[in-house]
Every structure is written in C-alpha cells, then in structure tokens.
N, C-alpha and C positions, 0 to 999 in steps of 0.2 A: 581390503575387501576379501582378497583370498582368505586372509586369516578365519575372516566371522562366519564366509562361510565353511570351510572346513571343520573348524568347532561345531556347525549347526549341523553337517555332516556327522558327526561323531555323538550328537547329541548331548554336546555340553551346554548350548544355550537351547533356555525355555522356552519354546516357540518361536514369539515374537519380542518377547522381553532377551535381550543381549548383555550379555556379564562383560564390561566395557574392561576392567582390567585383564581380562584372559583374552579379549581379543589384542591387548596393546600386548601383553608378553608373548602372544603366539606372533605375531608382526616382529617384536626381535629376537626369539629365535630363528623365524624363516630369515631375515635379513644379516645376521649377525655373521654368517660366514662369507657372506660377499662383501656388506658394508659394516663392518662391525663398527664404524666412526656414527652410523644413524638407527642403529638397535634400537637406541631409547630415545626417536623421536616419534614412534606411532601412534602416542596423544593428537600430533599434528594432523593427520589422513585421518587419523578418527572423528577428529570435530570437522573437516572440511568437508567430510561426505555426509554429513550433517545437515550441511548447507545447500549441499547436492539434491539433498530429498530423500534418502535411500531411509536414513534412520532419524529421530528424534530426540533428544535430552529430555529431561522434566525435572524441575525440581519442586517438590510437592505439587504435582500435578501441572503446574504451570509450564510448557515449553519454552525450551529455551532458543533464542537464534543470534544474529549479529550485535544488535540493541543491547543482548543483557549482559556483555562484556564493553568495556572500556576499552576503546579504539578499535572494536569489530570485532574483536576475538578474543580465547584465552593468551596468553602469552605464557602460561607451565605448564604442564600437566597437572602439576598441584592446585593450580589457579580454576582449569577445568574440571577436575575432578571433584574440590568442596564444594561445585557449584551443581553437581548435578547426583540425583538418588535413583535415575532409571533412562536407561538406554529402550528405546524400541522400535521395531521397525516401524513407519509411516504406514496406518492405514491402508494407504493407496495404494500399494506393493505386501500387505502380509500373507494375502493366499497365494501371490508368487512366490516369496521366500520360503512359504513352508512346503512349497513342490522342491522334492529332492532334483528334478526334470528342470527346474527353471533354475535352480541355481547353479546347478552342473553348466548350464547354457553360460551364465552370468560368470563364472570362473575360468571359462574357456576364452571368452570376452577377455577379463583381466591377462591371461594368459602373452593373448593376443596383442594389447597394448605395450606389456613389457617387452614382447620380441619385439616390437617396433622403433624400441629405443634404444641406440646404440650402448648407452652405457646400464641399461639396467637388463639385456638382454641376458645377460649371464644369472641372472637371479629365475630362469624359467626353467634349467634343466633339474634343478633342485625340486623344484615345486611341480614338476610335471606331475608329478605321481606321489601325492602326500606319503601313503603309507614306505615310502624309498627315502625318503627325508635324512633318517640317520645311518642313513648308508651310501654312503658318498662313491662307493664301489658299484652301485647299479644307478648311478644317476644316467640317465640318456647321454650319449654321444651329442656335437652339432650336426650331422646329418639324420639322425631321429629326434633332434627337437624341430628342425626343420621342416622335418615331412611330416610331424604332427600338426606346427600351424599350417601347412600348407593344407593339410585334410581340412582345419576346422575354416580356414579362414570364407567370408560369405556363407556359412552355414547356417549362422543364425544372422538377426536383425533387431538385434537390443536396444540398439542407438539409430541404426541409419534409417530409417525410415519413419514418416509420421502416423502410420498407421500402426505403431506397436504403442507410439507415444500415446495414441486415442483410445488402446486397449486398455492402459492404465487405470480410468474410472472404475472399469467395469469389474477391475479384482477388488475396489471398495463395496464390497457390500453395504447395504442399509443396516444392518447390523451392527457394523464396524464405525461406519459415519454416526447414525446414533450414538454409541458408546462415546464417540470424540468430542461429542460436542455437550454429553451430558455431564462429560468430564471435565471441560473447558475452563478454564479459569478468566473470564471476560477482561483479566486486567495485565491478557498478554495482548492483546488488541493495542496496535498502538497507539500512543497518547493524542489527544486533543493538543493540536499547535497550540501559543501563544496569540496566531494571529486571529483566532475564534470562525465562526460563534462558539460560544459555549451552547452544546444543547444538552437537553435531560430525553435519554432514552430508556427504558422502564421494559421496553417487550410489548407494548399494548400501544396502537396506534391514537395522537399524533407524536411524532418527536416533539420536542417544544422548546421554546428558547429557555436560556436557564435568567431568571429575572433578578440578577445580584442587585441590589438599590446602591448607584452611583452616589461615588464619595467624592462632592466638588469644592474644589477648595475656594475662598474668594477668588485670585488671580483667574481660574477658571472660568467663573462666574462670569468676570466683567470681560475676561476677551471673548466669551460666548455670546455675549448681548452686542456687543462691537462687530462681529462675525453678521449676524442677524439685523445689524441696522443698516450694515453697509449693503448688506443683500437686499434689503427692503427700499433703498435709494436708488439702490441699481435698476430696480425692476421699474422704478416710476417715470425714469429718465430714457430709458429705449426707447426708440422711437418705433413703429408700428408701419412710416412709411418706407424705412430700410428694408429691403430684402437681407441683409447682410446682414444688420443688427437685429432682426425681428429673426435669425436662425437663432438666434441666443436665450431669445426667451424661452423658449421650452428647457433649456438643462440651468436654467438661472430658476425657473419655477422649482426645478425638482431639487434643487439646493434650498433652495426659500421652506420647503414644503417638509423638507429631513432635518432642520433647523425650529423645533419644538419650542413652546413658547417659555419653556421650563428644559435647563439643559440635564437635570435630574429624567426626563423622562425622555431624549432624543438619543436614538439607537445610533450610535456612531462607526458601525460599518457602513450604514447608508449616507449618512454625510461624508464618510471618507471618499465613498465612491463616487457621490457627484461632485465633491470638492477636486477631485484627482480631474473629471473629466472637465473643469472648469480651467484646470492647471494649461491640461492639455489646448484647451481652445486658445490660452491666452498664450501657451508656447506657438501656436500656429501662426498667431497676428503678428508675434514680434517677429519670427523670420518673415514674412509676406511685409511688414513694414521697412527691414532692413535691407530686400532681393530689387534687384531691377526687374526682374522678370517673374513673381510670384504666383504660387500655383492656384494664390486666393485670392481674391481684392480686400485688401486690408480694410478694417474698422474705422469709422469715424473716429480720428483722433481723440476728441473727450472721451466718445463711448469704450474706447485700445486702455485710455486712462483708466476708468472708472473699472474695466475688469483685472486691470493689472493690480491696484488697489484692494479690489475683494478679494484674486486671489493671494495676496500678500499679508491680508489681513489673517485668514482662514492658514497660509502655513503657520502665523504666531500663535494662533489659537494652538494650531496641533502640535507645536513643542512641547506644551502643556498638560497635552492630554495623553495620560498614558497608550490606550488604544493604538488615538493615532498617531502617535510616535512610532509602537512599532509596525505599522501596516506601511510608514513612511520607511521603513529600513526595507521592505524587502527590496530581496535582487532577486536577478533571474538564476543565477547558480551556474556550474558547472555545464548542467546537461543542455544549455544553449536553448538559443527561443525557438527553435524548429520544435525540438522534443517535449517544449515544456506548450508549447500551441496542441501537439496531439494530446497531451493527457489535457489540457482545455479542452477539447472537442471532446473527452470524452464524458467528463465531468457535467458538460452540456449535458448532452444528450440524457445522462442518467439523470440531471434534475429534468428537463421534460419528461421523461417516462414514469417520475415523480408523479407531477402535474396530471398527468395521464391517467395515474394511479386511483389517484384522491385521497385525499386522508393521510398522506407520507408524512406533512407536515402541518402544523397549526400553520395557518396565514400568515404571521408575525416573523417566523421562522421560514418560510417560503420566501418571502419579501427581501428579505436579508440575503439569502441564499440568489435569488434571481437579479436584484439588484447589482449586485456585484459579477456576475456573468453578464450582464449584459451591458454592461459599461468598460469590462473588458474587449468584448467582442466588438467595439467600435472601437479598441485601440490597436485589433490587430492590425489593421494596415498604415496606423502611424509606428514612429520610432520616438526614443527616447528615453529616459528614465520613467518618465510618468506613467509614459504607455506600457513599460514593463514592467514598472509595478502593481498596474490593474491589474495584466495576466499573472504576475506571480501570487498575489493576493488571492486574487480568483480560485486558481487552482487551490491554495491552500485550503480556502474557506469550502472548495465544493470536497477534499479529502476529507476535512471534520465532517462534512455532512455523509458522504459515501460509510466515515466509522459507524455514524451515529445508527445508520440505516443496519450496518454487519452487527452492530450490537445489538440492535432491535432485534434482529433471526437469529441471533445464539439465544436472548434473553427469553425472546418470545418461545422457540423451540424447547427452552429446559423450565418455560412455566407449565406447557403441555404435557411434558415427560413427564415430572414431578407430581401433578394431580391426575395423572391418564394411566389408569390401571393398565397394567400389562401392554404398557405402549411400544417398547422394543420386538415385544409378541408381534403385534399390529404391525410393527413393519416389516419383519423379517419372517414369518412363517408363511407358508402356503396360503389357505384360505383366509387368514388374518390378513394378507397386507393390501385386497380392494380396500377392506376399512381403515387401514391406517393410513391410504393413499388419497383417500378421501378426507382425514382427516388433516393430514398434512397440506392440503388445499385449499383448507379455510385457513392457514398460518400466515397472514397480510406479507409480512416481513421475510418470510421465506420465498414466500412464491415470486417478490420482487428480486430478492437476490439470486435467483433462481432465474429470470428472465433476462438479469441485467448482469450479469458472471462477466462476460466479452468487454462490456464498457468498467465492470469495476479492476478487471484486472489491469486495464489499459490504463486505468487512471492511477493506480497504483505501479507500474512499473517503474524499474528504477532506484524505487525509493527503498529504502533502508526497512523497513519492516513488509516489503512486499512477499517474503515469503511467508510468513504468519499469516498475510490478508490471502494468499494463496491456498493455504492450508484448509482455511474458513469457510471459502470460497464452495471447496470440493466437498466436504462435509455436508453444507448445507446442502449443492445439486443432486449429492447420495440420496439425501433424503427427502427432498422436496420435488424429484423430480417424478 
C-alpha cells in the first residue's frame, strides 16, 4: 500500500490506472533491506488488497476476483500477471486516492499498522520519510519513530468507525458508476448454479424461465407414470373423516397437481419441492410410529403404508432424472443452517418485494421461485436431511434468481446508455442530472436493485463471488438513486 501510493505521490502512476509491476518493485526495494528473504513476494499484498476493495484487476475489461483463479487465488506472480492488462483503483475510492490529503491519511494508517507489529516494526524508520530512503544515515531514531506514531495515532479514522465506511459511496460519483457499469462485462456475474432455474434475462421486464424441451428417456417415462398412479390411488384412499389423514391431502394435491399428464411438459423444481415435503411428512410418521411418546399421532397404518410407498416410488423416479438427482445432493455446507436460514430470510423477502414489484417475473417463473421458498419455510423448524435440503435448495434457486434480477439492471442500464444521447451528460452534469434522474426512474430493474441492495447483499454474503455482486450492487445505487 505504501508502495502505490508513494509512486502516486511522485506521479508515476496515471490517476487511477496503477502500473502493477512498479508497485511490486517499489515493495521490494522498501522491504529488501530488512526482509530481503520476501522482496519478491509483493505479487502476494498486491492481489490480496484486491480482494480488500482498494483496487481492481481486469482483463479485457472483465474484472477479476477469487473465482477467476483456481483454488481462490493466483499461486505466482507469473500466474497473476498473464491474467490481468490493467490494475485500477475501485470506483468507490478514486476521488479519494487522487487527493494528495487522503492518501497521506492512508499511509500514515499503513505506518501505523506496521508499528504495531513487533516484528515488521523495524520496516517504519526506513519509510518514514520516503525521500530519506537511500540514506540510511538520516533514517529516524526509535524515539522519533515513536513520537511520530504517537502524534499521528487516533488522528485520523480510516477503519474505526462506520461513519467513514458510509462516506465511501459518496466519493462514487454517477459518473464513475456510469462508466462501470457501461463497461461491465455481464459475464463476470457469477454463474447460474446447476441446481437452476435457468432463467432468460434480456434487460426488458419479465425474467422468464428458459423453456429447454426435456429429453426423456423410456426408463423415465414409465417411473413418471408409476410416480403419477400411485399419487392418483393415494389421493382416492384418504379418508375425509381423519383429521390426521385429511392434513395430507392438501401437499398430496400439490404433488398430484406438479405431476403433468406429460412428463415432457412437468416443471420439476416444483415436483421436487413437494416430493421433498412428502419425504418429510413420511419421515414424521415413522418416528411418531416408532416413540412411545410422539409429538404426532401417527397415521393409519394402511394410509403410514400407502405414503411410504409414494414416497419411495418418487425417490426411484428422481435417481433417474437428472434435475432431481442433483437438487437430491444438496447439503447445507460449511456455513451451518443458522447462516444459511439468514440468507433464506433474505431471499424471502426479495422475492416478496418481487411480487410487490409486478412484472419481475412471468408467472411460470414466479411459481418455480415461490414454490420452492415456501416449502422450505415449513421445514425450518423440522430437522433432517430433507428439511435441509429444502433450505439449501431454496436459497440456491432464490441466488439464480436475485443474478437474474443484477443482470436485468446492468443489461437494462447499458440498453439506455447505448441508445440515450449524451446519457453520462444526464447524469453527471449540473442542469442535466434532474433529467437523467428522472430517467434512471423509469429503469424497472434498477430501481428494484436499488430498493432491495440490504437484502441482496445479505443474500449474497459469504459466498465466493459476493464481492463482484458487491461491486454491482454500488454501481447500480450511484446511479439509480
């Protein structure tokens, strides 16, 4: 960090564009006489402040983050450097980096860090005072490096407070945001899961499901119709005067009802989801059949039969069917079902504010997206596999949707830009930007990214491309707000 900016001090690098080799040789020169064993690892803090936010990669235009490296990162310098044509400051920090004032701040910070460390503390009397560098005869004393951080220490507030953290936007001008997003390459967004839906998002509202025509093999065929008979016996045999068996009919309907009369034409995230919550009913009965003391009154033996039967039939189906084979794989992951319930709740809520919206998505693609939140959200308070694959499912299917939506407001944003005369003008000039804030208002897809920022971040944490969806995020508020 010292390094890049001392260069920008001397006016080696171009602005905001950063000459990445002369910050890695000024890093081991500064370091070379204390640790001459790690000179030549300043590839390393180069890319890791990267990740920090400070600066950006691109290679032809595309940024770069953890994703576009193999195991999270580069592993050379050679490995980082073929992979990237231009270093630049992040948007959301370049009117700060090009105050001489904020970076002095920002080095005195770095300063301050390495006194703090016992063993890199000796690396600050060197650097106190760049232009002293090769003259190791006027380097400070430790009682004048001392009394320097003691002057600077709490003088500024770079990190400790969240009030400088909330200044941040505000050095993104619309200008800046503009540019980023007119620049954007849509296919740094990270990818659509395997566990779908596929949607088709275009920039022009609704999203829409993507309509691939299912490839079914015979075997398919006949345990789909086996699937669909035994569901069709099930429903005719429940009796009407159980309380207990007459709960069953409504999630036996909604199976029956996601079970098409044509398996070519039945959408099987929504059979997964009521199949899964079928699993679940039938795990309920068998513990409450096997407890002395159960927290359900177990099913009528035949009718305990007859669901155990359906659901056993419907797991043969789904070995077969690609789909739900793997929506049967997920697991809940590392980050534990506490974490993976908040980003459900948030995923919620942005598909209600969907709903809300109107128009977010065709119906078909709503239906898909809601179906599956909300047969999760009756498994939050069971356990089990089943119940944690609703929610892991869930969440997956509502992150494709949250892409689908950040892709809508990049694509929608650069169809405006591209046919809207002087639209950078519009937003960033004096008298121009009522009109382009007005026109940025009628932009469906922004204005929802734009309202719903708090929940997409949340639904994104964590994950491995959240800084990109971060990136996106702020872009789009620049300008849409």
């Amino acid at each position: 960090m010292i390094a890049a900016v001392d260069l920008a001090d001397r006016g080696k690098l171009e602005s905001d564009l950063l000459h990445s080799e002369l910050i890695v040789r000024q890093f081991a020169e500064y370091v070379e006489p204390i640790f001459p064993e790690r000179a030549a690892s300043g590839w390393q803090p180069l890319w890791f402040l990267s990740n920090d936010g400070l600066w950006t990669f691109y290679k032809k235009g595309k940024p770069l983050d953890r994703v576009s490296f193999e195991n999270g990162m580069p592993r050379t310098k050679k490995k980082l450097f073929e992979r990237i044509d231009i270093q630049a400051i992040t948007p959301t920090y370049k009117t700060l980096w090009e105050s001489p004032e904020a970076r002095k701040e920002l080095r005195d910070e770095m300063l301050l860090m390495l006194g703090s460390d016992a063993e890199c503390h000796a690396l600050v009397a060197p650097l106190l005072d760049p232009a002293r560098f090769h003259s190791p005869e006027q380097w400070p004393n430790e009682a004048e490096v001392d009394a320097y951080l003691e002057a600077i220490r709490g003088q500024y507030n770079l990190f400790g407070s969240q009030q400088v953290v909330e200044l941040a936007p505000e050095a993104l001008t619309r200008a800046n945001a503009c540019d980023a997003l007119a620049a954007f390459d849509v296919d740094a967004l990270p990818a659509a899961t395997p566990v779908g839906p596929e949607l088709v998002a275009t920039g022009t509202a609704p999203i829409t499901l993507e309509r691939t025509p299912a490839n079914v093999s015979a075997i398919q065929r006949e345990l789909y119709f086996l699937v669909r008979e035994k569901c069709s016996v099930f429903l005719k045999v429940l009796p009407s005067t159980s309380n207990r068996a007459a709960q069953l009919r409504r999630p036996v309907n909604r199976f029956a009802a996601a079970l098409q009369p044509e398996p070519e034409k039945a959408q099987c995230h929504i059979i997964w989801s009521h199949g899964n919550t079928l699993r679940r009913l039938n795990d309920a009965d068998i513990r409450a059949r096997s407890s002395a003391n159960p927290d359900i009154v177990p099913l009528p033996e035949d009718i305990g039969e007859l669901l155990s039967d359906l659901v056993e039939q419907f797991n043969v189906y789904a070995l077969h069917e690609p789909l739900l084979r793997t929506l049967d794989n997920a697991r809940i992951g590392p980050t534990g079902r506490a974490e993976l319930i908040e980003r459900f709740e948030a995923g919620r809520k942005i598909l209600e504010a969907a709903e809300r919206a109107s128009n977010i998505w065709e119906p078909q693609a709503a239906e898909v997206l809601s179906t599956a939140t909300i047969t999760a959200e009756r498994a939050l308070e069971t356990s089990g596999l089943n119940a944690d694959q609703a929610i892991a499912n869930s969440v997956e299917m509502q992150r494709n949707g949250a892409r689908a939506i950040l892709l809508s407001a990049v694509m929608e944003f650069k169809n405006w830009f591209k046919k809207t005369k002087g639209a950078r003008k519009s937003l960033a000039e004096g008298a121009f930007k009522e009109a382009g804030a007005e026109a940025i208002r009628q932009l469906k897809f922004v204005q929802f990214v734009n309202g719903a920022a708090r929940l997409l971040r949340e639904l994104w944490k964590g994950h491995d491309s959240s800084s990109i969806v971060e990136k996106v995020i702020e872009w789009i508020r620049n300008v849409g707000t």
